[in-house]
C-alpha positions as CSV (number, residue, x, y, z in Angstrom):
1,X,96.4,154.9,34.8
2,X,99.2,156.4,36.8
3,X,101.8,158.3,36.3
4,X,105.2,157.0,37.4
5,X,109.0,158.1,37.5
6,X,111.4,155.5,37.4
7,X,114.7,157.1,38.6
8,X,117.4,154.0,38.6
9,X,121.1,154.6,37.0
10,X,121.2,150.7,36.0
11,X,119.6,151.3,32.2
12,X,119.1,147.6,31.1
13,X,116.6,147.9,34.8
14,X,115.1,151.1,34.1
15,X,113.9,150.4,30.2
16,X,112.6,146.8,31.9
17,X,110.6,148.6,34.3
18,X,109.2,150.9,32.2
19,X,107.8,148.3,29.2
20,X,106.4,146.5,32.3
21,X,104.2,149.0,33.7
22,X,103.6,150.7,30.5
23,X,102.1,147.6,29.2
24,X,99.9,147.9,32.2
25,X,98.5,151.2,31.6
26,X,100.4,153.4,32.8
27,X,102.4,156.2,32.4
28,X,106.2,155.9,32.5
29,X,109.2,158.2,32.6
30,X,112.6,157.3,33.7
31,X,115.6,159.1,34.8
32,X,119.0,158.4,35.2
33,X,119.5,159.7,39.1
34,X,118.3,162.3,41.4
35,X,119.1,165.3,40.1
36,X,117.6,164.2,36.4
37,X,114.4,162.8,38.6
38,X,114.4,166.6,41.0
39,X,114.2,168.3,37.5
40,X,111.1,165.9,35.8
41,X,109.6,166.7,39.3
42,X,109.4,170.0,38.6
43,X,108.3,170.1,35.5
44,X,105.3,168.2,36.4
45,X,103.0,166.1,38.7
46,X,103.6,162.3,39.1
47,X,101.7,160.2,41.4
48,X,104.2,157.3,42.1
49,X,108.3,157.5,42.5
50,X,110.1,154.4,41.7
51,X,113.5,155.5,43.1
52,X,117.1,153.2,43.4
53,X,119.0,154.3,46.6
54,X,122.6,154.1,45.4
55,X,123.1,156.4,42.3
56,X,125.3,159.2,41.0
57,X,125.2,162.9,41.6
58,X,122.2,162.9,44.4
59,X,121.4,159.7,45.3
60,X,117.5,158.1,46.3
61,X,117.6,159.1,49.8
62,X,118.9,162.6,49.2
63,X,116.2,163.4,46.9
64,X,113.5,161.6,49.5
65,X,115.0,164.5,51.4
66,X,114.2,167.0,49.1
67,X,111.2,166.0,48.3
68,X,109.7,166.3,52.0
69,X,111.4,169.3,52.2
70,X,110.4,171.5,48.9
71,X,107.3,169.6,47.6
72,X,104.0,170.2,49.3
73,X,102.2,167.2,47.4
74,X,105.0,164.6,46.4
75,X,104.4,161.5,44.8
76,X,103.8,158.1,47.0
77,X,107.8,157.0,46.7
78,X,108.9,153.1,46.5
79,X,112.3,152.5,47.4
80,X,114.6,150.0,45.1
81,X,117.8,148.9,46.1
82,X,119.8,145.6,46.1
83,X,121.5,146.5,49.5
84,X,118.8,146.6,51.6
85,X,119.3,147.4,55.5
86,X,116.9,147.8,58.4
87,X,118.4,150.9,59.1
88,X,117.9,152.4,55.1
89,X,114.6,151.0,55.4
90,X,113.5,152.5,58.8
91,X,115.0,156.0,57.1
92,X,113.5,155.7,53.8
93,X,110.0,155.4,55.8
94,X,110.2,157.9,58.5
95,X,111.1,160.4,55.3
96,X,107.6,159.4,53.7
97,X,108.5,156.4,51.9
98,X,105.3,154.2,50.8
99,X,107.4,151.1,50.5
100,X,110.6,149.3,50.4
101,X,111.5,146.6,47.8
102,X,115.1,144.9,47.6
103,X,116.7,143.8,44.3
104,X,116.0,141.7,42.5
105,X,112.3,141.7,43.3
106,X,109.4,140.7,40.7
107,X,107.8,142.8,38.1
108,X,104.0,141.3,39.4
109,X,105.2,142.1,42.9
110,X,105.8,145.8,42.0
111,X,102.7,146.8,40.1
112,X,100.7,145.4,43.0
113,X,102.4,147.8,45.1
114,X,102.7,150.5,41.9
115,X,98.7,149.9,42.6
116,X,98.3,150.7,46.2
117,X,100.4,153.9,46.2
118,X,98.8,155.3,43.3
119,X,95.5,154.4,45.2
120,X,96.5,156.5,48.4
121,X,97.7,159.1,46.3
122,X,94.6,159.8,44.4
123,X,93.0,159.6,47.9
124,X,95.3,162.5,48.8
125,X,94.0,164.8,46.1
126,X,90.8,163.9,46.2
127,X,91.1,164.8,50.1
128,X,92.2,168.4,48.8
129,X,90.0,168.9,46.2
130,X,87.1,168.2,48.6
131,X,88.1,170.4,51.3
132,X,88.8,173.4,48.9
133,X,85.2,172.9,47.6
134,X,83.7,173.0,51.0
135,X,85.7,175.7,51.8
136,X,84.7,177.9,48.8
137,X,80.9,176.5,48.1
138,X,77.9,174.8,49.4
139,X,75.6,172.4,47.6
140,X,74.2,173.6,44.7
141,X,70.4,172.1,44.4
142,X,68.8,173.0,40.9
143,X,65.5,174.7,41.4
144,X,62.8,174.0,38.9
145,X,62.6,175.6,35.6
146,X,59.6,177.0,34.9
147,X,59.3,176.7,30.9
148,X,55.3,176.9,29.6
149,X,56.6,179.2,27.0
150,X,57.5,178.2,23.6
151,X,61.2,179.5,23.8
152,X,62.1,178.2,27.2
153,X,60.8,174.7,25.7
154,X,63.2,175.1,23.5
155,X,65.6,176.4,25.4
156,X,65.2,173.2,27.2
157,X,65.2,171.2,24.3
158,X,68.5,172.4,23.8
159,X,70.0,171.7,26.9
160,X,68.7,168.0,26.5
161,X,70.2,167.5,23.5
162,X,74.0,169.4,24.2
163,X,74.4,167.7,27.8
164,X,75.6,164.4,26.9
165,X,78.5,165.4,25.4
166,X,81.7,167.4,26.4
167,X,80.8,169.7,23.7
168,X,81.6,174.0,25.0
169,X,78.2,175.5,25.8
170,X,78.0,179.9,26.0
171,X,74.7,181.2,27.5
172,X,73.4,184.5,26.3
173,X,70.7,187.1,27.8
174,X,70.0,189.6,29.6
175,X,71.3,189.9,33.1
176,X,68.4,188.1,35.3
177,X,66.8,185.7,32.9
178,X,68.8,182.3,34.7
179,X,71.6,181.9,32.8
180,X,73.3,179.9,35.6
181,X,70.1,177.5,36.3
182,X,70.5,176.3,32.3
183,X,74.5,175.9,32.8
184,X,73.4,173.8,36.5
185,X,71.0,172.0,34.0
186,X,73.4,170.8,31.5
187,X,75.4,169.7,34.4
188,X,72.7,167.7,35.8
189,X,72.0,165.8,32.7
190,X,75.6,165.5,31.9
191,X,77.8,162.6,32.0
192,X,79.7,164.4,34.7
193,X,76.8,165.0,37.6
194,X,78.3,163.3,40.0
195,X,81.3,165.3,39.7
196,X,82.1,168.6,40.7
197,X,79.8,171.9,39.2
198,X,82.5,175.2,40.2
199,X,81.1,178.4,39.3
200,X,82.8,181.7,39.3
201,X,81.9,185.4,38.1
202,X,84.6,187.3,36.4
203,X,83.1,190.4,36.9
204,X,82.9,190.1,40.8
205,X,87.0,189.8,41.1
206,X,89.9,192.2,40.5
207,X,91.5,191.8,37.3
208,X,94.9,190.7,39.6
209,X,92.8,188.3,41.7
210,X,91.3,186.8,38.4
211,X,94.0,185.1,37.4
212,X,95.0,182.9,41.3
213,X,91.2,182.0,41.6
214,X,91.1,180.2,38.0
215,X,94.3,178.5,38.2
216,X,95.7,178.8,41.7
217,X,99.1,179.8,42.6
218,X,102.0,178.0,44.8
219,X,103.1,179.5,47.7
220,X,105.4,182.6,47.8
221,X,103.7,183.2,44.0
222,X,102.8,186.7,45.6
223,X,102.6,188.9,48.7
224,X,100.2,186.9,50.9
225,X,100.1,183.7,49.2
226,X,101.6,181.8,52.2
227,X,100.5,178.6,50.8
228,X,99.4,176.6,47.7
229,X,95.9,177.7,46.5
230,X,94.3,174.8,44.3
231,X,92.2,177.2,41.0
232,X,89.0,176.5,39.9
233,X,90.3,174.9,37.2
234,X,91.6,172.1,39.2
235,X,88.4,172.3,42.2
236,X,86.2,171.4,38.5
237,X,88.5,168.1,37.5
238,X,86.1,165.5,36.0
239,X,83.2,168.2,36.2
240,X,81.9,171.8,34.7
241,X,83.4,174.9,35.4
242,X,81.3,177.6,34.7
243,X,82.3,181.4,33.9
244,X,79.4,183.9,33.9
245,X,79.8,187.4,32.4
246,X,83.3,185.7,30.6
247,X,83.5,188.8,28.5
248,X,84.7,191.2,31.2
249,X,87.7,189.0,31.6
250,X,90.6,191.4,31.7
251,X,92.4,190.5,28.3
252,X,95.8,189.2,29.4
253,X,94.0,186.5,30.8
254,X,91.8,185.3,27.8
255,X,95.3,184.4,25.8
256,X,95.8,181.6,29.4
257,X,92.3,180.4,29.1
258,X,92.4,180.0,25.7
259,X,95.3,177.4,25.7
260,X,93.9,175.8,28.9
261,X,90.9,175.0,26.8
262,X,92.9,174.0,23.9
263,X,95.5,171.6,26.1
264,X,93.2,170.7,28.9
265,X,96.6,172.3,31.3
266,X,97.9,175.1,32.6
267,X,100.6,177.0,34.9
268,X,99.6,177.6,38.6
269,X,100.5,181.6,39.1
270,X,104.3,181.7,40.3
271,X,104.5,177.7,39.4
272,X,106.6,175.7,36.7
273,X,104.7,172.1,37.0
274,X,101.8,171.7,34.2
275,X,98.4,170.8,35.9
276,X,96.8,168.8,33.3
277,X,92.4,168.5,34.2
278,X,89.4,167.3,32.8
279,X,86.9,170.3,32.5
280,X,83.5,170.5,30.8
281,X,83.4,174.9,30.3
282,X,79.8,176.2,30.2
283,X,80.0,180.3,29.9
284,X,77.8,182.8,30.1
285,X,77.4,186.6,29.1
286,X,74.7,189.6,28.7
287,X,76.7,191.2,26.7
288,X,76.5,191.5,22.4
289,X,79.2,189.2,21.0
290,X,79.8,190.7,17.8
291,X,80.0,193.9,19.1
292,X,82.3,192.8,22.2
293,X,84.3,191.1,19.3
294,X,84.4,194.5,17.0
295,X,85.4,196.6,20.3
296,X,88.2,194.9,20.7
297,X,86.7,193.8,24.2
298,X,87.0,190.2,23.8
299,X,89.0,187.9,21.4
300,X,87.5,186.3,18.7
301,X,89.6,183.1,18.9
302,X,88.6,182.0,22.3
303,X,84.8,182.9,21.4
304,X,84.8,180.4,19.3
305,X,86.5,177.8,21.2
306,X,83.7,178.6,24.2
307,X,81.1,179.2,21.5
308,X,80.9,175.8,20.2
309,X,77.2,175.5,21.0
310,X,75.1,178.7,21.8
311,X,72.1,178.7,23.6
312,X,70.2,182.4,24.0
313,X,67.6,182.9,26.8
314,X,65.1,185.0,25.9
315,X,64.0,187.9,27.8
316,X,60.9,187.7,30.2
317,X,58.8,190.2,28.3
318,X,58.7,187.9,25.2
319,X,57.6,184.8,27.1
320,X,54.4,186.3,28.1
321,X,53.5,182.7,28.8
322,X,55.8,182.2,32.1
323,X,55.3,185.2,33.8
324,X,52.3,183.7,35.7
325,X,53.4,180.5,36.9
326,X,56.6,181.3,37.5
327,X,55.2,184.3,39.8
328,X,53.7,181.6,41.6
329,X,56.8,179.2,41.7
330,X,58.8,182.5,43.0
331,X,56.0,183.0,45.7
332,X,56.4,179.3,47.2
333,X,60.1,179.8,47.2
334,X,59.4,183.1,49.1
335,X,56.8,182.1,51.6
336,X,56.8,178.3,51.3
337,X,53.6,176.5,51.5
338,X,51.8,179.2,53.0
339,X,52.0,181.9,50.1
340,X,49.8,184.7,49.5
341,X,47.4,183.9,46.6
342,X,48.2,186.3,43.4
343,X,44.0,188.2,42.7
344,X,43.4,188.2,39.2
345,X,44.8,192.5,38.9
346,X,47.4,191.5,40.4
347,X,48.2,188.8,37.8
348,X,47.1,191.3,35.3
349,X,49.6,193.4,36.1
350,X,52.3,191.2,36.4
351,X,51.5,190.3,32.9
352,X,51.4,193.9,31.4
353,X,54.8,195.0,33.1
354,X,57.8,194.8,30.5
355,X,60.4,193.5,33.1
356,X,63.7,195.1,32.1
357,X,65.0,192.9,35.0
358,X,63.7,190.1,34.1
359,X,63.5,187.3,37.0
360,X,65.6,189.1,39.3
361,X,63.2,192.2,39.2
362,X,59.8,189.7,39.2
363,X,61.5,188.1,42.3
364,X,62.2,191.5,44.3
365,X,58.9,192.4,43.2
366,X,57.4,189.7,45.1
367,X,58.8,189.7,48.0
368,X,58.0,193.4,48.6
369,X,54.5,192.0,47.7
370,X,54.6,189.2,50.4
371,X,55.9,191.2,53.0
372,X,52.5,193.9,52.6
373,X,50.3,191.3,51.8
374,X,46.6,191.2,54.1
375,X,44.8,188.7,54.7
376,X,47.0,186.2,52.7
377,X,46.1,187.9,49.3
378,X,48.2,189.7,47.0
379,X,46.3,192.4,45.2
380,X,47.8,195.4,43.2
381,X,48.0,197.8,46.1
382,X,50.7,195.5,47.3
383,X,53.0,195.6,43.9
384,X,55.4,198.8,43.0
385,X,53.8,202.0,41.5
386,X,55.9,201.5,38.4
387,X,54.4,197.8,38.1
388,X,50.8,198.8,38.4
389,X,51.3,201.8,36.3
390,X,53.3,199.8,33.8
391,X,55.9,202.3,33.7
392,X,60.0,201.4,33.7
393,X,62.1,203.2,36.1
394,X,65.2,202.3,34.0
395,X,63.7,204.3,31.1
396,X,62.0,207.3,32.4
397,X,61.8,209.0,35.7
398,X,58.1,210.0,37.2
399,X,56.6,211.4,40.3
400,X,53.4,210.1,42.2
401,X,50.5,212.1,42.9
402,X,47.9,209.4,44.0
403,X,45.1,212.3,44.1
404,X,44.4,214.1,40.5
405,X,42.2,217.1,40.4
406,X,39.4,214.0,38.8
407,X,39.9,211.7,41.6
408,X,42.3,209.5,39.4
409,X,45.8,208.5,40.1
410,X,48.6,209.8,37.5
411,X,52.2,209.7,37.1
412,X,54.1,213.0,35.9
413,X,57.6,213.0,34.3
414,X,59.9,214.6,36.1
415,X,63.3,215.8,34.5
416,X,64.6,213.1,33.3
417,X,68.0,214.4,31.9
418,X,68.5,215.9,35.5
419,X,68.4,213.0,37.1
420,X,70.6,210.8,34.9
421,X,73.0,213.5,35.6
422,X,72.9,213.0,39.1
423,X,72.9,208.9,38.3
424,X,76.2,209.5,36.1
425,X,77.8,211.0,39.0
426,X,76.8,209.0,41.5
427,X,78.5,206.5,39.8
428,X,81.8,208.7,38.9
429,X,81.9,209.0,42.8
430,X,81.9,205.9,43.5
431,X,84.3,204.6,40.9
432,X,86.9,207.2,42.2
433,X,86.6,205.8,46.2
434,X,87.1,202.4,44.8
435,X,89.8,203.3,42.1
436,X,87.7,202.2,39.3
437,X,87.3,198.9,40.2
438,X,84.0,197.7,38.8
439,X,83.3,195.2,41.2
440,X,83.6,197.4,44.5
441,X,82.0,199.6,42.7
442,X,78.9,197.4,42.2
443,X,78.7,196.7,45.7
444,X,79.0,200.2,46.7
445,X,76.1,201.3,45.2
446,X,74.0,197.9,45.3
447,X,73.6,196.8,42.1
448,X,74.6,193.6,39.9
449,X,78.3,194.0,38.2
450,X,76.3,193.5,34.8
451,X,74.2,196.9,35.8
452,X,76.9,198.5,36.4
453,X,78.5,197.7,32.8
454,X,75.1,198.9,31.2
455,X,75.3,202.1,32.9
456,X,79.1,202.3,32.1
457,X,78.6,202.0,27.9
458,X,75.3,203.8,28.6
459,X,77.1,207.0,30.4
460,X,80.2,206.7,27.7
461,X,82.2,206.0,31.3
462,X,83.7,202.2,30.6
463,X,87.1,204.5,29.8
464,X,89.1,206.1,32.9
């Protein structure tokens, strides 16, 4: 299906035309001459211009000129007229014309050639769509999930059951537990897997920035945007767009998402032509939704628009069961065929550790472990004090004194409220270089955006 403007000031021709072609499928406005057709154009997208030459007020080949001029993706444009002349013609196509019919022509005629201009202008947008994609991500390969545990069964059991449909899907957990590997599986075993899977973290971007990457913006929208910018929104057509940590979007943004969920369009930033899209939203957050909700951090009508179907990841210390072999699937991915084998202590330990981090941390953990690693084996001399010991850093601060007065090793605590002192501030410093901007900030002092947040509500410091 196409849609088509039919700009002719003969009426009997133009209500003719339409029936035809909407019979046929397709979508069918008309207007009465140019001016009436420059103002549908702007209101929205059409693939196809059916435009008469000789009309009223701005006539077919003044508004061909307009169009090259002011549109950066016009429609394919078919030219109508019953006084046809080679020199109209050769005009009409070296302003971008698709095609030249003269009057009276028949109606099979034109939707064989409605047909092939729609065709070459879907392969026009698909062209931009596709460069925008490789220009903003690379192929995204789903790595095995490693699920011997009874909740990550489930967990998959779920995604099995809610990917078919088009159904909204929110992830919950704690940062690290691979939120965004269950919204690439529900992709995968979607309908829509051979279509596009966009993802985008709304903690990483400024508030201001935010807004251009969901839904684009046309060019002169703002100070820099020389160009038009194609959003997220539009990147994901006939796919899954997937927002993690969706509950540190700023809240003059929520209202715009909201009503691009509920209408399936939207506004480019700076733009007055709807973008209608087909989007599959998978969301994701660590944070507590009823408590986000009764802060007044996150609106309660677009949580359950997104929260049609929730699916929680458990954390890693209460699926004892997949700590093992999915140290071992971690260790393959580190040091490919070749790994270091895990001694039983060392698996031990693994096991015993209560991993606040959950995958992320078991992963860093590793890959110190691979890099100290002798003789191909991974023993506990070659995992973190704090892992061996069974001791969270997050939680309580210690100092190592590997020689005790009995020959045994021992960890002493070590003033504790000191040193979240100094943590608070390090933080205060480095939200006042970066202006409070939480995502520069994150960077700055090399940790995850999420972290960041924890240590914000946990320091009383998410308030300028």
């Amino acid at each position: 299906m196409a849609k088509l403007l039919v700009v002719d000031d003969e009426k009997n021709l133009r209500l003719v035309v339409q029936k035809e072609l909407s019979r046929q499928g397709h979508e069918v406005e008309t207007a009465a001459d140019g001016e009436q057709a420059w103002e549908a154009l702007e209101g929205r997208d059409f693939d196809v211009l059916l435009c008469d030459i000789n009309m009223p007020r701005l006539d077919g080949m003044g508004l061909l000129r307009r169009l090259r001029e002011k549109s950066q993706t016009p429609p394919e444009i078919i030219m109508l007229t019953g006084q046809a002349t080679v020199e109209t013609a050769i005009e009409a196509m070296k302003l971008g014309a698709y095609d030249y019919l003269t009057k009276p022509y028949r109606l099979n005629e034109l939707a064989a050639l409605v047909t092939q201009a729609d065709e070459k202008q879907q392969l026009k947008l698909d062209n931009q769509r596709l460069r925008a994609q490789i220009e903003r991500t690379t192929n995204k390969n789903m790595p095995e999930i490693v699920a011997e545990s009874p909740q990550m069964k489930e967990v998959l059991r779920l995604v099995r059951r809610v990917a078919p449909s088009d159904t909204s899907v929110l992830i919950t957990g704690e940062s690290g537990v691979g939120k965004e590997l269950i919204a690439q599986a529900i992709h995968r075993l979607s309908p829509r897997s051979d279509k596009t899977f966009i993802d985008l973290n709304c903690a990483a971007l400024q508030d201001s920035l935010l807004e251009s990457e969901l839904f684009g913006h046309e060019a002169g929208a703002f100070s820099g945007a020389r160009a038009r910018k194609l959003g997220l929104f539009e990147l994901a057509h006939g796919g899954t767009l997937f927002l993690d940590e969706i509950m540190e979007m700023p809240a003059q943004l929520q209202s715009k998402l909201l009503r691009a969920l509920e209408t399936r369009s939207f506004f480019r930033v700076g733009g007055v032509k709807k973008v209608e899209v087909d989007v599959r939203l998978v969301a994701a957050t660590n944070r507590d939704t009823d408590r986000a909700i009764a802060d007044g951090v996150f609106r309660a009508d677009i949580l359950y628009r997104i929260n049609s179907f929730e699916i929680n990841i458990p954390p890693l210390r209460e699926r004892f069961e997949d700590i093992e072999p999915l140290a071992r699937y971690l260790l393959q991915k580190i040091a490919g065929h070749n790994s270091p084998e895990l001694t039983q202590p060392a698996i031990d330990a693994l096991n015993s550790f209560s991993w606040t981090g959950n995958v992320r941390q078991l992963r860093n953990c590793l890959e110190r472990a691979v890099l100290l690693a002798d003789n191909n084996k991974i023993t506990i001399k070659e995992l973190p004090p704090e892992v061996v010991y069974r001791i969270e850093k997050a939680n309580v601060s210690v100092s190592y004194n590997p020689q005790h007065q009995n020959g045994t090793s021992s960890f002493h605590n070590v003033a504790p409220t000191n040193l979240r002192d100094a943590e608070r501030q390090q933080i205060l410093t480095a939200l006042e270089k970066t202006g409070w901007h939480r995502g520069k900030t994150a960077e700055l002092l090399g940790i995850s955006p999420s972290t960041l947040y924890r240590r914000l509500r946990e320091y009383d410091l998410e308030i300028r």
